[in-house]
C-alpha positions as CSV (number, residue, x, y, z in Angstrom):
1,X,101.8,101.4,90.0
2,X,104.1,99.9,92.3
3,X,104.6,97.3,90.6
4,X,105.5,99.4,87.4
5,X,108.3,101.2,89.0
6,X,109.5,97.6,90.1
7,X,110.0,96.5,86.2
8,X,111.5,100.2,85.2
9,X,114.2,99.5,87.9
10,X,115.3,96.0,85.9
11,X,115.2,98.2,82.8
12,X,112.1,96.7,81.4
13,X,109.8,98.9,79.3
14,X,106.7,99.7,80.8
15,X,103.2,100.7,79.3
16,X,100.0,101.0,81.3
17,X,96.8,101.1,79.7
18,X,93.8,102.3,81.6
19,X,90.5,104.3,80.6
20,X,90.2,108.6,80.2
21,X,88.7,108.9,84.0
22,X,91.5,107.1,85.4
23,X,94.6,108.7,83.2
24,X,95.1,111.5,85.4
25,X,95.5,109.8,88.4
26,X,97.9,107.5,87.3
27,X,100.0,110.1,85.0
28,X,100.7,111.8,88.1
29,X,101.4,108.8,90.3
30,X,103.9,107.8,87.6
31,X,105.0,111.4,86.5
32,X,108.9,110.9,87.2
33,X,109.2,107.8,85.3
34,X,109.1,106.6,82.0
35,X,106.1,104.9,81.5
36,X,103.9,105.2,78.7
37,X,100.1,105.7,79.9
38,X,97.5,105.3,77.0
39,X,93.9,105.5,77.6
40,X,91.6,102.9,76.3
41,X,87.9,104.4,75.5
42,X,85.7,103.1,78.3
43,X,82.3,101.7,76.6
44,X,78.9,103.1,77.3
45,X,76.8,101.0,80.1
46,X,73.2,101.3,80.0
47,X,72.0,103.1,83.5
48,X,76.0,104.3,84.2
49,X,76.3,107.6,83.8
50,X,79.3,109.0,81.4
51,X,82.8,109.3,83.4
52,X,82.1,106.1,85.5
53,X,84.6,104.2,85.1
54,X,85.3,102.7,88.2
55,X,83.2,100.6,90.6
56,X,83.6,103.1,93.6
57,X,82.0,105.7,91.3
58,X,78.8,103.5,90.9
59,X,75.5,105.5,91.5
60,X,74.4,102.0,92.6
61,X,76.0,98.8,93.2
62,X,73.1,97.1,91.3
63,X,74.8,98.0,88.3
64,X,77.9,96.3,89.2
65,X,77.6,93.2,87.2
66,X,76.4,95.1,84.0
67,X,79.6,97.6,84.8
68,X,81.9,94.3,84.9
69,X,80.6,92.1,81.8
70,X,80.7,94.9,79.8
71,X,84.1,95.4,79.5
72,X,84.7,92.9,77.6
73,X,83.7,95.4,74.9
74,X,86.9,97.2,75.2
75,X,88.4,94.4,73.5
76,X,88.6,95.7,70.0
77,X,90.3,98.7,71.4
78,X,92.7,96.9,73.3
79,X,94.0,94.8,70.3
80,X,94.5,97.7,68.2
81,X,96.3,99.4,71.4
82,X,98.7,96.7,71.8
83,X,99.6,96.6,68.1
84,X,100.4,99.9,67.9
85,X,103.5,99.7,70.7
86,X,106.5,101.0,69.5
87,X,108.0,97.7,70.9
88,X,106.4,94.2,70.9
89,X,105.4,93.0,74.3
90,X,107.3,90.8,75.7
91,X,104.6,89.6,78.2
92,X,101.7,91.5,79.9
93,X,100.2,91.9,83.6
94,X,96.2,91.2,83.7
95,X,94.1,90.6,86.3
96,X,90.6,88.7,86.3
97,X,88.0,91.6,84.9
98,X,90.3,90.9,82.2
99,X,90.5,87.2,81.4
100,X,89.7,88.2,77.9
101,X,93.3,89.8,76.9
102,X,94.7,86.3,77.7
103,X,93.4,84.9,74.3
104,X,95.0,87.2,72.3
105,X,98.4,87.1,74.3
106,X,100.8,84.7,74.7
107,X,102.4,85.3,78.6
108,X,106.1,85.1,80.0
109,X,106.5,83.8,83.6
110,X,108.3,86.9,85.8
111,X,109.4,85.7,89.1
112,X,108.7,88.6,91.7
113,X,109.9,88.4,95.4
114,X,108.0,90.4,98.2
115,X,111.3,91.4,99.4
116,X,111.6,93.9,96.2
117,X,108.7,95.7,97.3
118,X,109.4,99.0,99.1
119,X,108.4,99.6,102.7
120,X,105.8,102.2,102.8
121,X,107.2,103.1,105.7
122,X,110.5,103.5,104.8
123,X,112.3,106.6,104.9
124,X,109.6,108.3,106.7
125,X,109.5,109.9,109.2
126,X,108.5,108.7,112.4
127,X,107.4,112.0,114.1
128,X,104.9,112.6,111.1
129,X,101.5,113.5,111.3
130,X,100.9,110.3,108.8
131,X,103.2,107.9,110.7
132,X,101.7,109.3,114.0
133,X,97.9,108.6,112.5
134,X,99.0,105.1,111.8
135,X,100.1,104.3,114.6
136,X,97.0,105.5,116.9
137,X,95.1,103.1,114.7
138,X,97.6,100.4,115.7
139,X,97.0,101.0,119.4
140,X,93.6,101.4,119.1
141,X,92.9,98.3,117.5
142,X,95.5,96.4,119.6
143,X,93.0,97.3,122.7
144,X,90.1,96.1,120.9
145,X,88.1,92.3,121.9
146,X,88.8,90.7,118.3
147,X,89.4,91.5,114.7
148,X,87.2,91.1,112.0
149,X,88.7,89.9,108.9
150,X,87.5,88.9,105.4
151,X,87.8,84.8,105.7
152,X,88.0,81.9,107.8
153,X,90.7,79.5,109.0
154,X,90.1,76.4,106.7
155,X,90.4,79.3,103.8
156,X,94.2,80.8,105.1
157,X,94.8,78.8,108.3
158,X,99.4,79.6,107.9
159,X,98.0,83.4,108.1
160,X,95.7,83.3,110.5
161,X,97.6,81.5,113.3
162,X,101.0,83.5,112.2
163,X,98.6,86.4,112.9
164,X,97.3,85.2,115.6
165,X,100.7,84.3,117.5
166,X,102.7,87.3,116.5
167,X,100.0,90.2,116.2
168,X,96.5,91.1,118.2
169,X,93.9,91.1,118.5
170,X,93.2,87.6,117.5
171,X,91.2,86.9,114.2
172,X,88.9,83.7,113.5
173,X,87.8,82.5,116.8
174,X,85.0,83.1,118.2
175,X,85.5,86.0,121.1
176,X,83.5,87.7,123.6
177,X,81.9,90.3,120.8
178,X,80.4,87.3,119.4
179,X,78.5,86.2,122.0
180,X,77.5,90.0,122.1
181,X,76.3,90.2,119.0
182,X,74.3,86.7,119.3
183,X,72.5,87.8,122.3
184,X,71.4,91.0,120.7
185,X,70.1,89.1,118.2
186,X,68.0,86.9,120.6
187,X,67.1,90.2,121.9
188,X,66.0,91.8,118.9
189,X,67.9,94.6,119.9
190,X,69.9,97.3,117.1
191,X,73.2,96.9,116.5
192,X,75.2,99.9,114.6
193,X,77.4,98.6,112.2
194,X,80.1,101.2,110.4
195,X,82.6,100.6,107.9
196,X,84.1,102.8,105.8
197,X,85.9,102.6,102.4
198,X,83.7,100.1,101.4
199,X,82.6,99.4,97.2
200,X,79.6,97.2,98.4
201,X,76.0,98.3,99.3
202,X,75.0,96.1,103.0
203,X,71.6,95.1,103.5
């Protein structure tokens, strides 16, 4: 949605196609610009109930790949969306649970700079409850042994020693909470593990 009011402010014409659970949501997010919103029907899954149209929303993350291949079968629906624009498309954002709108379209190279994306944090103000929450979290997890991220230095080693040298804790080496953990393990002792926000069920 960001990046929709990044095109409206080069004067581009923007229309975002999602599913009926998912409209509201966005037509509010968007609500003071011009984009056109139009809702795709979201096809029936075996085992998902009807309204789940999202992956955080599954009663079970057994049905995830069943959720995933099937929709493909918004296809038809799609086409005959994209021919009924007012305007023809001049080149269309995707992302891989779509791979399939790429055989019916033929893309435009847009050259996008992080620069142009706004600062959440700018403007704000800094005596907010929000800004005050963030940073809390900031110190807390400055004062923690090590960071836990989702990959390992042969897979991103230019962010992970950036990281490293200009932020803390320190991420991809092996830290005190390691060792920790491994003699727990020897131990057969219970560890707690929480995490929050998460779309995947952990054994």
């Amino acid at each position: 949605m960001q990046l929709a009011r990044m095109l409206l402010s080069r004067n581009a014409t923007v229309t975002l196609l999602t599913t009926p659970d998912n409209h509201p949501y966005i037509s509010i997010s968007l609500s003071d610009t011009p984009t056109t919103i139009i809702s795709i029907p979201f096809s029936k899954i075996s085992g998902v109930p009807f309204g789940v149209e999202s992956i955080d929303k599954l009663p079970s993350m057994l049905l995830y790949l069943p959720f995933v291949t099937s929709i493909k079968l918004m296809k038809s629906d799609f086409e005959q969306a994209v021919q009924s624009l007012k305007k023809p498309m001049t080149f269309m954002v995707t992302e891989g649970f779509f791979g399939w709108t790429l055989k019916k379209i033929s893309l435009k190279k847009v050259k996008i700079q992080r620069s142009e994306f706004d600062d959440t944090f700018t403007g704000m103000n800094p005596n907010s409850p929000y800004v005050e929450w963030i940073r809390e979290m900031d110190q807390a997890s400055s004062k923690s042994y090590g960071l836990l991220t989702n990959t390992f230095f042969e897979l991103e080693p230019m962010f992970t020693e950036y990281w490293n040298l200009d932020f803390g804790p320190k991420s991809c080496q092996k830290p005190s909470w390691m060792d920790w953990l491994e003699k727990k393990l020897e131990i057969g002792s219970p560890v707690l593990y929480v995490a929050f926000e998460s779309q995947a069920e952990i054994s």
